[in-house]
N, C-alpha and C positions, 0 to 999 in steps of 0.2 A: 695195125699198129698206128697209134696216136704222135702227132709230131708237132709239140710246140715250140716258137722260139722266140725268144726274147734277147734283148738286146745284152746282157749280161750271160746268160748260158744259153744253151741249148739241153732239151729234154726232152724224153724218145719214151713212151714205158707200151705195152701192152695190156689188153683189159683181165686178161689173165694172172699177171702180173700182181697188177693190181687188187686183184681179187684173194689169191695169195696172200699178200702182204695183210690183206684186210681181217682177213678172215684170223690169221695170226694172230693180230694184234686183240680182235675182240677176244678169243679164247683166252686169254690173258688178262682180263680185267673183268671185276667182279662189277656185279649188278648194280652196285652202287655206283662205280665209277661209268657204265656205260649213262645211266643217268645224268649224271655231272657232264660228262662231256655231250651229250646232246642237247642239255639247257645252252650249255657254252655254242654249238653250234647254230641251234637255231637266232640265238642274238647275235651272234655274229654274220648270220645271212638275212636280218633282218626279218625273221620269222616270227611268227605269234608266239610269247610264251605261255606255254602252256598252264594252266591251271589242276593239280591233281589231290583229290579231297585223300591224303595219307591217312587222317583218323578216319574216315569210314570206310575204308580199306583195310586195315588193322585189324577194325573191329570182325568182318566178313571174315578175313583170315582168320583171324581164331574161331570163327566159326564153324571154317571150313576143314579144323585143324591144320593150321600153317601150309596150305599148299599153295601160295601165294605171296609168299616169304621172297623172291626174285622181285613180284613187280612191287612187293612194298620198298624193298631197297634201290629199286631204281627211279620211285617215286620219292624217295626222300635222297636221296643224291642228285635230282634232278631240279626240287626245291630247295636244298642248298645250296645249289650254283645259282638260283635265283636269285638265292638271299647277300651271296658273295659279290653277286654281277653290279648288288643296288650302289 
């Protein structure tokens, strides 16, 4: 168990816990939102953002008959928090 504390609370969780909680919250948000919130996270920890070519991805998916349909939406949710962040 993790124990940190700051001068305003105190805060106790487990990695378990944690992991719980997480796992929860992703099953709950569609591809597109996981997207968005990882463009948001990576700027926010100072992270490269990423670059993701969505029209030649589209194109393969229909290719490949839509089986790619997840990482098109979380390539376009992830360039529109690009476009939101500007």
């Amino acid at each position: 168990m993790a124990t940190f504390m700051n001068h305003d609370y105190h805060y106790e969780y487990s990695y378990q816990d944690q992991k719980k909680y997480y796992r929860n919250d992703v099953r709950n948000m569609s591809d597109f939102e996981l997207g968005y919130q990882q463009a948001q996270s990576d700027y926010r920890y100072g992270y490269q953002i990423k670059y993701y070519p969505v029209s030649l991805i589209k194109i393969i998916n229909e290719i490949l008959d839509n089986r790619l349909t997840e990482i098109v939406d979380f390539m376009i949710g992830y360039n529109q928090a690009k476009k939101d962040l500007k």
